[in-house]
Structures are given as C-alpha cells and as structure tokens.
C-alpha positions as semicolon CSV with decimal commas, in nm:
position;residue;x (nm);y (nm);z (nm)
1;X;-1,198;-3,599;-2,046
2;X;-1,208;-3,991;-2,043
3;X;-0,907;-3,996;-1,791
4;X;-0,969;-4,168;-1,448
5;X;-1,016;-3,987;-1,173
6;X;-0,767;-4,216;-0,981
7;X;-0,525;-4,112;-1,265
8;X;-0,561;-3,776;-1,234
9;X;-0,497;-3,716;-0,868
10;X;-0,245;-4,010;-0,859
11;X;-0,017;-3,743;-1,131
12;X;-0,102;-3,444;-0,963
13;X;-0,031;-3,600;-0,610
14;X;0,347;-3,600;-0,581
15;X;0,348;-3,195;-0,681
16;X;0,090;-3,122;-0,437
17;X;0,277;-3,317;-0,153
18;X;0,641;-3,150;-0,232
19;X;0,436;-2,777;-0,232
20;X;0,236;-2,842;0,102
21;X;0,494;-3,106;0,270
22;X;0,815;-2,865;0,280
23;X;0,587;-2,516;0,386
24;X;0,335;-2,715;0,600
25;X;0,529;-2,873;0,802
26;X;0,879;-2,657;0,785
27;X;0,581;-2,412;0,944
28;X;0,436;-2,659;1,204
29;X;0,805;-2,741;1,383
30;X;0,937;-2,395;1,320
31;X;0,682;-2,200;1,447
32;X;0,628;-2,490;1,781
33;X;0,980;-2,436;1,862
34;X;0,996;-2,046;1,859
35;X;0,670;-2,004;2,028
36;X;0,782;-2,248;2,327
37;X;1,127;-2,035;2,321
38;X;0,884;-1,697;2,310
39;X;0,673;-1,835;2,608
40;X;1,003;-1,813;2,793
41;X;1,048;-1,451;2,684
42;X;0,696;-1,335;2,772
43;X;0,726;-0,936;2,711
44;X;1,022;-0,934;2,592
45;X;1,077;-0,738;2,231
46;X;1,049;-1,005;2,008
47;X;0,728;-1,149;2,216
48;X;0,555;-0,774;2,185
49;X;0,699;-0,797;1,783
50;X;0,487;-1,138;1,723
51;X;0,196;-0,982;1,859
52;X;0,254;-0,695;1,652
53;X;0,258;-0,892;1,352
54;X;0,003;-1,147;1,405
55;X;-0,276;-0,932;1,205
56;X;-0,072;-1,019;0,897
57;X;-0,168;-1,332;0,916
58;X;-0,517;-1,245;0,798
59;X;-0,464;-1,222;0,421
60;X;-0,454;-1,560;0,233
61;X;-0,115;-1,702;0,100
62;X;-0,243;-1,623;-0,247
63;X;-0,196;-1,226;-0,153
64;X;0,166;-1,277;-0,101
65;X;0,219;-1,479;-0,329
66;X;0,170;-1,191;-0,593
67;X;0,422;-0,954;-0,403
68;X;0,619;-1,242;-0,423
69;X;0,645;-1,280;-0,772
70;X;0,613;-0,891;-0,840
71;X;0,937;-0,776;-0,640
72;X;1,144;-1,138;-0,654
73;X;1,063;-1,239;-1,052
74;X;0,927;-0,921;-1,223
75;X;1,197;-0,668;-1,038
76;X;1,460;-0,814;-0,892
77;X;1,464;-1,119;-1,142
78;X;1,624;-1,379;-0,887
79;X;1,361;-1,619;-0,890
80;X;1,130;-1,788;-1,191
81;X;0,741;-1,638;-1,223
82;X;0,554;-1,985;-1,205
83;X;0,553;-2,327;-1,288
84;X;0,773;-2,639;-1,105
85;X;1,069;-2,667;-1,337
86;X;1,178;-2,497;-1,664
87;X;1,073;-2,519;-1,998
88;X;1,239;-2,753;-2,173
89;X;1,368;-2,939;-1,834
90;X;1,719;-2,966;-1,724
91;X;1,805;-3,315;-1,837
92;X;2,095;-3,315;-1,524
93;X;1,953;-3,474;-1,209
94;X;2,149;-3,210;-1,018
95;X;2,050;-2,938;-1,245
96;X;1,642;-3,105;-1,252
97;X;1,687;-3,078;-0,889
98;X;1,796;-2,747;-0,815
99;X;1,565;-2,574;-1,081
100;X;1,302;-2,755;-0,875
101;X;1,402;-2,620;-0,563
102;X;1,407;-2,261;-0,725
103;X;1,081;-2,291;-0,852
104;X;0,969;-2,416;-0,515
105;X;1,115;-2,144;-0,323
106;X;0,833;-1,838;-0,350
107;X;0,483;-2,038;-0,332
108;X;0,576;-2,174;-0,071
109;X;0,735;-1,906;0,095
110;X;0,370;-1,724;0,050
111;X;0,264;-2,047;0,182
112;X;0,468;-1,989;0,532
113;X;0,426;-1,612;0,556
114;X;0,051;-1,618;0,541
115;X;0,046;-1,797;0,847
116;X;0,355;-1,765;1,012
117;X;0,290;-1,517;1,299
118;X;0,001;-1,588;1,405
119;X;0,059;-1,934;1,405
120;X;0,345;-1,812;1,646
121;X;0,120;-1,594;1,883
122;X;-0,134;-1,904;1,894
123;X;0,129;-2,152;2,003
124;X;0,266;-1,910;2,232
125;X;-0,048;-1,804;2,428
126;X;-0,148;-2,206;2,450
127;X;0,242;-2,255;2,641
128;X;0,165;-1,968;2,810
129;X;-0,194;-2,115;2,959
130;X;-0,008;-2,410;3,031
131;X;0,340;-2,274;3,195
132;X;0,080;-2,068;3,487
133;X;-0,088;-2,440;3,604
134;X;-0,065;-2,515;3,957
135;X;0,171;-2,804;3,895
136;X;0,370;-2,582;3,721
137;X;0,433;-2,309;4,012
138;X;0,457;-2,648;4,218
139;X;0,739;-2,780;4,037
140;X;0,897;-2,416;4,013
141;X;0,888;-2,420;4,432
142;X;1,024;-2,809;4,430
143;X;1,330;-2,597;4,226
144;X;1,325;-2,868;3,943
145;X;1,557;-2,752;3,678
146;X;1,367;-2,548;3,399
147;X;1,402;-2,848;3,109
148;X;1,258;-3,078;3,312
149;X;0,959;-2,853;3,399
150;X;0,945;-2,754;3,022
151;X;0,949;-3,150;2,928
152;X;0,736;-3,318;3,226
153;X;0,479;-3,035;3,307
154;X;0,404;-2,794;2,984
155;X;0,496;-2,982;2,667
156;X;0,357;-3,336;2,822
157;X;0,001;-3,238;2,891
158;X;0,002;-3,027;2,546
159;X;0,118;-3,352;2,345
160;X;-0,264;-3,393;2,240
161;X;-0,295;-3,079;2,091
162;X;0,012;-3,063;1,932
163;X;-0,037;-3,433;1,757
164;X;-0,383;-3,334;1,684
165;X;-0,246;-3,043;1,465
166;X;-0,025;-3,232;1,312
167;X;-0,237;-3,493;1,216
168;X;-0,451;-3,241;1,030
169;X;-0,157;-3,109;0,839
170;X;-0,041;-3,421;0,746
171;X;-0,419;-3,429;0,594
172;X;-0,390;-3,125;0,445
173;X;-0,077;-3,227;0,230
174;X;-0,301;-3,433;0,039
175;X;-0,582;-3,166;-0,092
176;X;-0,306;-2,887;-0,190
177;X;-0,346;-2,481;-0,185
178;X;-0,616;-2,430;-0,469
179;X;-0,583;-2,051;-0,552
180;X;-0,198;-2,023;-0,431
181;X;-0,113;-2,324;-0,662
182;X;-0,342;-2,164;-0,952
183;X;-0,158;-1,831;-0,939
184;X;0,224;-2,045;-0,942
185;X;0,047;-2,254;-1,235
186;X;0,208;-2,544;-0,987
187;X;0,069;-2,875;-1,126
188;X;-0,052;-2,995;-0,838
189;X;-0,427;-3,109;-0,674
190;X;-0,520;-2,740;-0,588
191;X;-0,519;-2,631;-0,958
192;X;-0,664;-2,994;-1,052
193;X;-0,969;-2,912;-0,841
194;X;-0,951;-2,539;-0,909
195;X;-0,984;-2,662;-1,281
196;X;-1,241;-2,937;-1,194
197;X;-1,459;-2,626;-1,039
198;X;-1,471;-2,417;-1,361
199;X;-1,518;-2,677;-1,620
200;X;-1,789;-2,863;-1,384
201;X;-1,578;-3,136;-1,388
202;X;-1,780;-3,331;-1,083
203;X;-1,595;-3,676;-1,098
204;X;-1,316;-3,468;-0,965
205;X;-1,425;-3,254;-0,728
206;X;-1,623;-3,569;-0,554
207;X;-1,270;-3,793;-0,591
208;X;-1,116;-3,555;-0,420
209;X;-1,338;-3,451;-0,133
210;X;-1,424;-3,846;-0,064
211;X;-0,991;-3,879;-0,020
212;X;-1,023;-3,606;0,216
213;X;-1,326;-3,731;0,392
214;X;-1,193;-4,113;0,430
215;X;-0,823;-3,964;0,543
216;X;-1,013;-3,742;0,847
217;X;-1,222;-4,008;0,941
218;X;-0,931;-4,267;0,982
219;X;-0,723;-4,007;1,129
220;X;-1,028;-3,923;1,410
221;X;-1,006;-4,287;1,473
222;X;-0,641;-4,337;1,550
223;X;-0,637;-4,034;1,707
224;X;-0,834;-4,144;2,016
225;X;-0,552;-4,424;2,104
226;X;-0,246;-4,196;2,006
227;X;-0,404;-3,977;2,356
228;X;-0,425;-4,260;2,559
229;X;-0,040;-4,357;2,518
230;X;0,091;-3,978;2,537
231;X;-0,173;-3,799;2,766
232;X;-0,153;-3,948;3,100
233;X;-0,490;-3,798;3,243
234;X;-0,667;-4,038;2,957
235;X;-0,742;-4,368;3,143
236;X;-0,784;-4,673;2,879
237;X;-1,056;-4,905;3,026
238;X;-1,074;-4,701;3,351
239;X;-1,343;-4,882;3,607
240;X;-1,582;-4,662;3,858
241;X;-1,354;-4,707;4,118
C-alpha cells in the first residue's frame, strides 16, 4: 500500500526477533556446549546416536513444523495451530505473556529440530580437529589438568570460529524464517517478505535485503578486530621481523 517501508519492518521486527532470538540462539549455546561435552565422549553411545541422527537435519524447519502442529494442535490439542497470541488477546500481562510463550513454543521448536543434530555433529568434529593438535598431546604429556587444556588449547584457538557464527546468527535474527513463519501465520519479517514476493511488492523485498546487506558488511568489518583481541596467532601491526 502507501505504508513506509521503514514502517513495515519496524512492526514486524520485534515478532521476528522473539521467533529467531529464543530458537537461534537457545540452538547456538546448546548445541556448543553438548558438542564440546560429546568431543570428550568420542564413540561413546550418545556420540555414535548424533551421528546417527545428523541426516535429519536435511529437511527444512518448515517440514517439522507441520508434524508439529499435526500431532501437538490437531491430535493431542496441547498447543495452539498458529498465530503469536489469541484471538481476542488476554488483556492480563501475565496471561498476554504466557499465551505468548505457548504460541511460541512449536515454530520454534521446528526451528531447533531442523538443525539441531547436525549442528551437534559439526561442532563436534571441529573440537575434535582441534583436541588431536600437537599442543594439545603436548599439554596432555605436561599432565595439565583437563579444564585447563579444554580452556587454553581447544576452545582458545576456536574462539574465531565460534564468534564468527555467532555474529551471523545475530544477523540472521533480523531477516526471520520466511516459509516456517508463513505456515505459523507468525507476524513477523519472514511472512512480510514472503508476502512482499507474491504481491511484487519490490519496496519491500529491496528494504529488506539492503538491512541485511548493510548489517553483514558492518559485521565483516568488526569482525577483523574482534580476532585480533581473542586469537592470539593474529598479530595487529606485526613488522617483517
């Protein structure tokens, strides 16, 4: 319509960043944490059950996300089909809250599940790369406690890659989950540019990818001096000599 683009995404923003901030990054930390704990493990059963179920990981979240709603709204009636609150509202902050939460609850549980494991198995083989350096079977010999070598020798010179990932999901809050959110009818960016595709609405679509572009290219910048504090093989200013 006559709307402003600015005023479009600025209403569908805070939807789209509730959807993607609790699954993205509820995914990024969990999924860190228990591969580091699996690369401890390595064979052990749940190590061999990641691997196992890392191929699920191929189908988008949109997939689950109707098995979702099929067995926990249309069968076992626990959770609402779609939508971010009720219709009318609860008018209770508590009871606005907690109607949110339950609406919340199965996009972006497809959200997590779509990515979960192999997420998992990709963290875990990158600790695993690490944890057989030299340095590492060095510090092993020097019989340095095993925290220590986790902290100084394995998660240390992965910091880059870790922030790096993050970064990009903290970019990724801010263009949503296009078909997932369509199918949830969540009122977020994802069905704003999902809508903006089908009605040809390009004032949209080319607010929305500029955001995108102008968030990766700042990110990219301050990128290069966040791995020159926490990397210490990247020199700042380093001479010939």
């Amino acid at each position: 319509g006559s709307r402003a683009v600015s005023n479009i995404i600025l209403e569908r923003l805070p939807a789209t960043l509730l959807l993607m901030g609790v699954s993205q990054l509820f995914l990024f930390f969990s999924t860190v944490f228990f591969a580091l704990s699996l690369s401890r493990a390595y064979g052990s059963f749940w190590d061999k059950l990641i691997i196992t179920l890392s191929p699920t990981s191929s189908a988008p979240p949109w997939f689950y996300g109707i098995f979702l709603i099929l067995l926990f709204a249309a069968v076992l009636k626990l959770l609402p089909f779609s939508g971010m609150v009720s219709a009318p509202p609860p008018k209770e902050t508590g009871a606005y809250i907690l109607d949110l939460l339950k609406h919340l609850i199965l996009p972006a549980s497809s959200l997590i599940l779509a990515s979960f494991f192999l997420s998992v198995y990709n963290w875990r083989t990158f600790f695993l790369i690490y944890s057989s350096e030299d340095y590492v079977d060095m510090a092993k010999a020097k019989r340095l406690p095993s925290r220590e070598i986790e902290t100084r020798y394995i998660l240390r010179p992965t910091l880059p890659t870790i922030i790096t990932n993050f970064a990009l999901i903290i970019i990724g809050l801010f263009t949503g989950a296009t078909i997932t959110e369509t199918i949830f009818l969540w009122p977020g960016l994802g069905r704003t540019i999902f809508r903006a595709v089908s009605l040809y609405d390009t004032p949209v679509i080319v607010g929305t990818t500029i955001i995108y572009a102008y968030l990766l290219a700042f990110t990219v910048f301050f990128l290069d001096f966040i791995y020159a504090i926490v990397d210490p093989r990247v020199k700042v200013g380093g001479g010939n000599s």
